[in-house]
N, C-alpha and C positions, 0 to 999 in steps of 0.2 A: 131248652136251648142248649144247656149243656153238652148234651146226649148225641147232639147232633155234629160237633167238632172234632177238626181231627189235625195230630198234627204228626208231624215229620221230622225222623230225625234222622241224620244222615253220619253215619257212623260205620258204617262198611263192615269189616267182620272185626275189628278192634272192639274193645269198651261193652264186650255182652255182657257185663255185668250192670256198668251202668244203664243203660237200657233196659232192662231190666227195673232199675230202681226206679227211672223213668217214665216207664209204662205202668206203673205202679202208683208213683205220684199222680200223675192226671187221668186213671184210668175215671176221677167220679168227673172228671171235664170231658172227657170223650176217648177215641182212640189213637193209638199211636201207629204208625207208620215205619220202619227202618229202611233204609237202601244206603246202597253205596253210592259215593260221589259220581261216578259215571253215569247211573241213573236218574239225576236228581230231575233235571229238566225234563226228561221222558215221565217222571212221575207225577212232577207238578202239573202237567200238562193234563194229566187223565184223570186228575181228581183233585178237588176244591180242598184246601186246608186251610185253616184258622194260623198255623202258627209252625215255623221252623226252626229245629234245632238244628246246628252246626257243631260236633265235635271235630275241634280244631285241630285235634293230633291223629284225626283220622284222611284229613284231607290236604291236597297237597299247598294248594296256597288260600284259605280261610276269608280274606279278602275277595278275593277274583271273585267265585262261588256266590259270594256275598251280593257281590254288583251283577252280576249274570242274571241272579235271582232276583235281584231289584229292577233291574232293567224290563222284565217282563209282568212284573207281580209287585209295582206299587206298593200298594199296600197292604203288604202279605208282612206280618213281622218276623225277623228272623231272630236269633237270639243263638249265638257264639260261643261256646262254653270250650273249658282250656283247665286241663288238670295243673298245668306250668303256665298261668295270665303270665301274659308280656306286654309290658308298657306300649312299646313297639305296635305288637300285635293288634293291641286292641283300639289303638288308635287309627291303626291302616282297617280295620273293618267299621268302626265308626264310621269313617269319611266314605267308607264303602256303602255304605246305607241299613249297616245292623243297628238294630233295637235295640239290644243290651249286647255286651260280653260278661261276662261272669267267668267264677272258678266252678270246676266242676263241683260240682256236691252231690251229694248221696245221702242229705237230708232232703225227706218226700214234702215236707210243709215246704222246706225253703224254695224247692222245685214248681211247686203248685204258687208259692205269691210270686216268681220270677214268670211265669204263662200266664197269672192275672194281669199282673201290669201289665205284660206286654201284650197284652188283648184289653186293657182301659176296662177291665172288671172289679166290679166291686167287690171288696174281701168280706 
Protein backbone atom coordinates (compact mmCIF):
# COMPACT_ATOMS: atom_id res chain seq x y z
CA UNK A 1 0.00 0.00 0.00
CA UNK A 2 2.73 2.11 0.83
CA UNK A 3 4.71 1.85 -2.16
CA UNK A 4 2.03 3.09 -4.17
CA UNK A 5 1.57 6.80 -2.60
CA UNK A 6 2.74 9.89 -3.59
CA UNK A 7 2.83 13.03 -2.48
CA UNK A 8 3.59 16.74 -3.41
CA UNK A 9 5.28 19.29 -2.30
CA UNK A 10 5.20 22.51 -3.63
CA UNK A 11 8.38 24.52 -2.86
CA UNK A 12 9.42 26.20 -6.12
CA UNK A 13 13.28 26.41 -6.25
CA UNK A 14 13.60 27.79 -2.40
CA UNK A 15 13.95 25.05 0.55
CA UNK A 16 16.23 22.36 -1.65
CA UNK A 17 17.40 21.33 1.19
CA UNK A 18 14.42 20.65 3.00
CA UNK A 19 13.09 18.73 0.32
CA UNK A 20 15.52 16.96 0.33
CA UNK A 21 15.09 15.93 3.96
CA UNK A 22 11.52 15.41 2.86
CA UNK A 23 11.92 12.99 0.14
CA UNK A 24 14.05 11.25 2.56
CA UNK A 25 11.43 11.09 5.35
CA UNK A 26 8.60 9.37 3.38
CA UNK A 27 10.70 7.82 0.78
CA UNK A 28 9.53 4.11 2.79
CA UNK A 29 5.62 5.69 2.33
CA UNK A 30 6.07 6.36 -1.30
CA UNK A 31 7.32 9.13 -3.70
CA UNK A 32 7.67 12.60 -3.66
CA UNK A 33 6.87 15.08 -6.13
CA UNK A 34 8.27 19.01 -6.14
CA UNK A 35 6.82 21.97 -8.48
CA UNK A 36 6.48 25.33 -8.09
CA UNK A 37 3.27 27.13 -7.07
CA UNK A 38 2.20 27.89 -10.79
CA UNK A 39 2.25 24.30 -11.57
CA UNK A 40 0.46 23.05 -8.76
CA UNK A 41 -3.08 22.54 -10.44
CA UNK A 42 -1.60 21.52 -13.75
CA UNK A 43 0.11 18.74 -11.60
CA UNK A 44 -2.62 17.68 -9.33
CA UNK A 45 -4.57 17.35 -12.36
CA UNK A 46 -2.30 14.45 -14.01
CA UNK A 47 -1.65 12.50 -11.27
CA UNK A 48 -3.34 11.12 -8.18
CA UNK A 49 -1.56 12.02 -4.73
CA UNK A 50 -2.09 10.84 -1.36
CA UNK A 51 -0.86 14.02 0.38
CA UNK A 52 0.23 17.76 -0.13
CA UNK A 53 2.90 19.70 1.26
CA UNK A 54 2.76 23.63 1.17
CA UNK A 55 6.00 25.39 1.89
CA UNK A 56 4.53 28.52 3.03
CA UNK A 57 7.65 30.94 2.41
CA UNK A 58 7.67 29.51 -0.99
CA UNK A 59 4.31 30.62 -2.04
CA UNK A 60 2.77 33.73 -2.53
CA UNK A 61 -0.31 33.59 -0.38
CA UNK A 62 -0.41 29.82 1.53
CA UNK A 63 -4.13 30.27 2.15
CA UNK A 64 -5.63 30.87 -1.41
CA UNK A 65 -3.46 27.76 -2.75
CA UNK A 66 -4.89 25.99 0.22
CA UNK A 67 -8.74 26.61 -0.97
CA UNK A 68 -7.90 26.34 -4.73
CA UNK A 69 -6.70 23.01 -3.85
CA UNK A 70 -9.60 22.12 -1.67
CA UNK A 71 -12.00 23.42 -3.90
CA UNK A 72 -11.09 20.57 -6.43
CA UNK A 73 -9.52 17.71 -4.35
CA UNK A 74 -11.76 17.32 -1.22
CA UNK A 75 -10.14 15.10 0.26
CA UNK A 76 -6.71 15.30 -0.70
CA UNK A 77 -4.88 16.48 2.68
CA UNK A 78 -2.62 19.28 2.53
CA UNK A 79 -0.46 20.11 5.27
CA UNK A 80 1.30 23.78 5.39
CA UNK A 81 4.70 23.92 6.87
CA UNK A 82 6.31 27.49 7.66
CA UNK A 83 10.04 27.78 8.84
CA UNK A 84 8.53 31.34 10.81
CA UNK A 85 4.57 29.60 12.02
CA UNK A 86 2.37 32.65 12.24
CA UNK A 87 -0.64 32.64 14.45
CA UNK A 88 -2.22 34.78 11.74
CA UNK A 89 -1.00 32.46 9.17
CA UNK A 90 -1.96 29.42 10.32
CA UNK A 91 -5.33 30.25 11.21
CA UNK A 92 -6.13 31.78 7.65
CA UNK A 93 -5.15 28.21 6.03
CA UNK A 94 -7.02 26.32 8.72
CA UNK A 95 -10.25 27.95 7.67
CA UNK A 96 -8.77 27.52 4.21
CA UNK A 97 -9.16 23.82 4.47
CA UNK A 98 -5.43 22.49 5.47
CA UNK A 99 -4.95 19.45 7.55
CA UNK A 100 -2.24 20.65 9.64
CA UNK A 101 0.24 23.65 9.74
CA UNK A 102 3.34 22.86 11.32
CA UNK A 103 6.89 24.31 11.72
CA UNK A 104 9.27 23.24 9.23
CA UNK A 105 11.33 20.43 10.54
CA UNK A 106 14.28 18.60 9.33
CA UNK A 107 13.56 15.76 11.73
CA UNK A 108 12.70 12.66 9.24
CA UNK A 109 10.61 10.60 12.08
CA UNK A 110 8.85 14.00 13.06
CA UNK A 111 8.02 14.38 9.13
CA UNK A 112 6.86 10.71 8.54
CA UNK A 113 4.12 10.96 11.90
CA UNK A 114 3.10 14.56 10.46
CA UNK A 115 2.13 12.41 6.60
CA UNK A 116 0.62 9.49 8.95
CA UNK A 117 -1.71 11.49 10.61
CA UNK A 118 -2.47 13.35 8.00
CA UNK A 119 -3.32 10.24 5.96
CA UNK A 120 -5.34 8.50 9.41
CA UNK A 121 -2.31 5.76 9.36
CA UNK A 122 -1.41 3.88 11.93
CA UNK A 123 2.13 4.43 13.51
Amino acid sequence: MFSTMRFLLINGSQSKYWHRTLKSALSALGEIDAVEEKDTLVTLSGCEYSLVFVDATAVAEPPDLVEQIRSRWQDLPVVVASAMPQWEQARKVMMAGATNYISKSYNEEELREVARKALNLAV
